[in-house]
Each structure stands twice: as C-alpha cells, then as structure tokens.
C-alpha positions as CSV (number, residue, x, y, z in Angstrom):
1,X,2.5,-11.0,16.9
2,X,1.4,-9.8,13.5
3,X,3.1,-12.2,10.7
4,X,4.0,-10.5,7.4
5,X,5.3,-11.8,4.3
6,X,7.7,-9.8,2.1
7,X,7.9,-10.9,-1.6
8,X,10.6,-9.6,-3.4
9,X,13.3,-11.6,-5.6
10,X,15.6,-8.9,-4.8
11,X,17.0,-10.8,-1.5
12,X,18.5,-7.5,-0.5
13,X,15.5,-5.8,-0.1
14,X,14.0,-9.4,1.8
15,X,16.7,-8.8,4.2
16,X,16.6,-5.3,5.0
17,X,13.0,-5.3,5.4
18,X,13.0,-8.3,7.5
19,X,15.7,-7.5,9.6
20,X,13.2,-4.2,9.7
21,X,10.0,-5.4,10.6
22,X,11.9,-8.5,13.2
23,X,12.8,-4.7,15.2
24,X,9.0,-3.7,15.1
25,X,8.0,-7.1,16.4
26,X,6.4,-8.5,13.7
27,X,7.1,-12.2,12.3
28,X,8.4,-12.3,9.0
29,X,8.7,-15.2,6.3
30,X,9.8,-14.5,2.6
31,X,9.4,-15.6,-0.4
32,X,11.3,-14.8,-3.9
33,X,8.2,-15.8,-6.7
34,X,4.7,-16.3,-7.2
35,X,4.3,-19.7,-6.4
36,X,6.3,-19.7,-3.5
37,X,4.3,-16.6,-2.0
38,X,1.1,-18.4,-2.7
39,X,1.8,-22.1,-0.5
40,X,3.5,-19.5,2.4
41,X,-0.2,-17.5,1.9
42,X,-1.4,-21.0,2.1
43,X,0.3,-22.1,4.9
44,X,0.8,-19.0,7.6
45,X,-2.0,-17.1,6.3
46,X,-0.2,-13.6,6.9
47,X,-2.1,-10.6,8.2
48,X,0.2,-8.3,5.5
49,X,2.0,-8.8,2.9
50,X,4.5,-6.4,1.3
51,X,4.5,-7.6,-2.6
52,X,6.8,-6.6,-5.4
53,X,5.2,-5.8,-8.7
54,X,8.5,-6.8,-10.9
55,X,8.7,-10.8,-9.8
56,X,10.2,-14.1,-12.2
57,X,7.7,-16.2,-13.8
58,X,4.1,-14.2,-12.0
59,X,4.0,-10.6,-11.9
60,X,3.2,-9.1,-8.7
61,X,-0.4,-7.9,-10.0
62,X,-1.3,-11.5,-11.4
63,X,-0.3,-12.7,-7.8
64,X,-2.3,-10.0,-6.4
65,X,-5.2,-11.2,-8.1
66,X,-4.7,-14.9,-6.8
67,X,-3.8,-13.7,-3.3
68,X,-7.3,-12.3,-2.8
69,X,-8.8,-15.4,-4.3
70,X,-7.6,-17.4,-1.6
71,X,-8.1,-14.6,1.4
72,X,-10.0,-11.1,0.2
73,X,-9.3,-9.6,4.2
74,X,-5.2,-10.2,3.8
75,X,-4.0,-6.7,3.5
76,X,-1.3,-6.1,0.5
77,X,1.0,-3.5,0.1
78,X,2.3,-3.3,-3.0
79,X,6.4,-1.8,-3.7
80,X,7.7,-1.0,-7.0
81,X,11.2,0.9,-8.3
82,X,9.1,1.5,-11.1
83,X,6.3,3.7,-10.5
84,X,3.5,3.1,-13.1
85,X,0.1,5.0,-12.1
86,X,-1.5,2.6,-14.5
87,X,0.1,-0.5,-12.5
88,X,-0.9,2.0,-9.2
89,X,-4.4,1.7,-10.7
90,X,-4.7,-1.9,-11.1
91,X,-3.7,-3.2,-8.0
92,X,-6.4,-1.0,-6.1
93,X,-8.7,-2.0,-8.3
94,X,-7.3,-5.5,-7.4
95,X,-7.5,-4.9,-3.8
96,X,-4.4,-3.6,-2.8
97,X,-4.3,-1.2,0.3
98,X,-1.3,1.1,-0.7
99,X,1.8,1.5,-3.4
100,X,4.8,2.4,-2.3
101,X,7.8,3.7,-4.7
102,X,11.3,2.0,-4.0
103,X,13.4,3.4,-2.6
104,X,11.3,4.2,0.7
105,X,13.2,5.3,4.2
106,X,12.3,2.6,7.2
107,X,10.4,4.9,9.3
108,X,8.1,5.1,6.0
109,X,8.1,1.7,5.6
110,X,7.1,0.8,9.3
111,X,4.5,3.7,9.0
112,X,2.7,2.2,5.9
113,X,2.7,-1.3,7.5
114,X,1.1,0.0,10.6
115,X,-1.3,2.3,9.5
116,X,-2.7,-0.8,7.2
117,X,-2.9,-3.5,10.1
118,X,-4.3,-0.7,11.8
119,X,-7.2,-0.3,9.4
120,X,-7.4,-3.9,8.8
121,X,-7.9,-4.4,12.5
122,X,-10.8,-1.3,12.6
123,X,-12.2,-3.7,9.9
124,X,-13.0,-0.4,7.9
125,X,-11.9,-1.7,4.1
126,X,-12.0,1.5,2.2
127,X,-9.8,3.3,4.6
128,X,-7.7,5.9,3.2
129,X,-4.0,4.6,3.6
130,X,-1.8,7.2,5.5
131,X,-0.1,8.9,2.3
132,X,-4.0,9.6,1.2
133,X,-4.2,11.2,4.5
134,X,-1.1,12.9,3.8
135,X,-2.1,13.9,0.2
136,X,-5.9,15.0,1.7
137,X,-4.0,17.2,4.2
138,X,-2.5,19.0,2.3
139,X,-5.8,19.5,-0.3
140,X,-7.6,20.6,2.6
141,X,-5.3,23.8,3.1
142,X,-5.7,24.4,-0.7
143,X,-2.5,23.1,-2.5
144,X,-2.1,21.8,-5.4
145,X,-1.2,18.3,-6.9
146,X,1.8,19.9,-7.8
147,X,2.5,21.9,-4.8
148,X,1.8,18.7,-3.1
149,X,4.6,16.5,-5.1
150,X,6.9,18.9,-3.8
151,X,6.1,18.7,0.0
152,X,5.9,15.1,-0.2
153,X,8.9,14.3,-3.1
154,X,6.7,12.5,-4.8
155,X,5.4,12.5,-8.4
156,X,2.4,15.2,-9.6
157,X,1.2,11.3,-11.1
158,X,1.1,10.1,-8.0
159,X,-0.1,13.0,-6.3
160,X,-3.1,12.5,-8.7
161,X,-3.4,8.7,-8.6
162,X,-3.9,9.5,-4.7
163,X,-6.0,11.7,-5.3
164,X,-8.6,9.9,-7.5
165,X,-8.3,6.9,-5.1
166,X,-9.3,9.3,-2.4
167,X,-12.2,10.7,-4.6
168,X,-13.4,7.8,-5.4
169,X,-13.1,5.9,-1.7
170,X,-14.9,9.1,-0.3
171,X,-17.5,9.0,-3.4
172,X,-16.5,12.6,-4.2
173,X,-17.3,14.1,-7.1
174,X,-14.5,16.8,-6.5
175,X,-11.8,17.9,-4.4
176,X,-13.8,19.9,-2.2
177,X,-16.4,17.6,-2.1
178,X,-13.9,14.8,-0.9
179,X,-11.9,17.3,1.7
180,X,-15.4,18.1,3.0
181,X,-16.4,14.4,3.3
182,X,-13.1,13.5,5.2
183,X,-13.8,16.2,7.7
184,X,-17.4,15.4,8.1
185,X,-15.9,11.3,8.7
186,X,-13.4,12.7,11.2
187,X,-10.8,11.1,8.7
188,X,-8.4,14.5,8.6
C-alpha cells in the first residue's frame, strides 16, 4: 500500500482527498503546515505527496525545497487555486513532478497520482507527467497552445508552461523537435 501525504490547511480539501485516495487504496496522513509535513516526511517517509503552494507560516515552494533535502526520490505534486506559471516554474525546477490547478475532478486527481507513482516506480525521473502527454498529443496532430487550452480547459499559460517543461525534459529545441523525440522514445 502506497502512503501519501496531502498538505493542505484547507481541511476541506484534506478530507475529500483522503476520503479519495482511502477508495483507491492508498494510505493517507495529513498535515496542515510546513513543519508538520516535514516530521510526517520524517516519520512515514511517503512515496507522494500532494502539497499546497498557499500554506501558514512555509509556503509550499520553500517546503518543496526542504522536502527534497531530506528525500530527492519522494515524488511531489504540487495543487494551487492560484495558478501562477512563474510559481509552475519554480517548483519543477525544484523537483516537483506535476501542478495541478484547484479545482480538479477526482478521476483527475486519482489519474495524476497514479501516473506519478507509476513513473516513480519505472525509476525514469524526467518522465513527462500525464497532462504533458496530454498537451504533446495534441502538438503532435498540429494544434496550437491555444487550440489546446480549449480541448483541455486549461490556460494558453499553462498550455505553454507544459510545453517548455516538455521541451526542455525531451532536450528539444522546438515543437517538432520534441513531438519527434517523444515518438522516437515511444512516450506518445
């Protein structure tokens, strides 16, 4: 049984994604700050954790930064309300595996989780998370970022924050040169 930790202060959103993840299987412990995420990272050592950027005291990406000080392999997920490409940005660079905008439907949620323990367990680190596969999909049938936002009701921001992540995880110089790549790796 994969254990995740959620770390939100919003306990709403702790509960419904527990009571979420509990139905997939998974073994779920919370936490509603910083410091409290960091001695539950201490003590369970999670395979995933599912971390809020907006937190009291530690923002989400200064947390980020500590979590993969104490364990570079845990996989983090990072969920916002406030979808900032720059904050997007960061926590890849930080080592995040995905960003997910608030509000996100359960199936979604359940998809992202799974698709990153799955990659985690391949042991493959730059892995492109499923919405880059999504986004990469659709690229390779020649849409654009905007075309693409609307398919996926997403942002054209994030459509191109995905989309330089995928560049740049592929070591494409372009578009093509990144759809070409993922076909060549067998990745769409």
């Amino acid at each position: 049984m994969k254990n995740i930790l959620i770390v939100d202060d919003d306990s709403d959103m702790q509960t419904v994604l527990s009571d979420t993840l509990q139905l997939e299987g998974y073994k779920i412990s919370v936490a509603g700050d910083g410091n409290t995420a960091l001695k539950e990272i201490r003590n369970d050592s999670p395979e995933l954790i599912l971390l809020d950027v907006r937190l009291p005291g530690m923002n989400g990406l200064q947390l980020l930064k500590k979590i993969k000080q104490i364990n570079k392999k845990v996989v983090v997920i990072i969920l916002t309300s406030h979808g900032d490409i720059k904050d997007a940005v960061s926590a890849i660079k930080l080592g995040a595996f995905d960003y997910v905008t608030k509000p996100f439907k359960d199936k979604d949620i359940i998809a992202y989780v799974k698709n990153a323990l799955e990659s985690h367990s391949a042991g493959s680190g730059d892995t492109l998370s499923m919405r880059e596969k999504e986004v990469l999909k659709w690229l390779k049938i020649g849409k654009s970022s905007w075309d693409i936002s609307i398919i996926l009701g997403i942002s054209e921001r994030t459509v191109n924050f995905h989309v330089t992540n995928i560049m740049s995880k592929l070591d494409a110089m372009t578009r093509t040169q990144a759809v070409a790549i993922s076909i060549e790796k067998g990745l769409i």
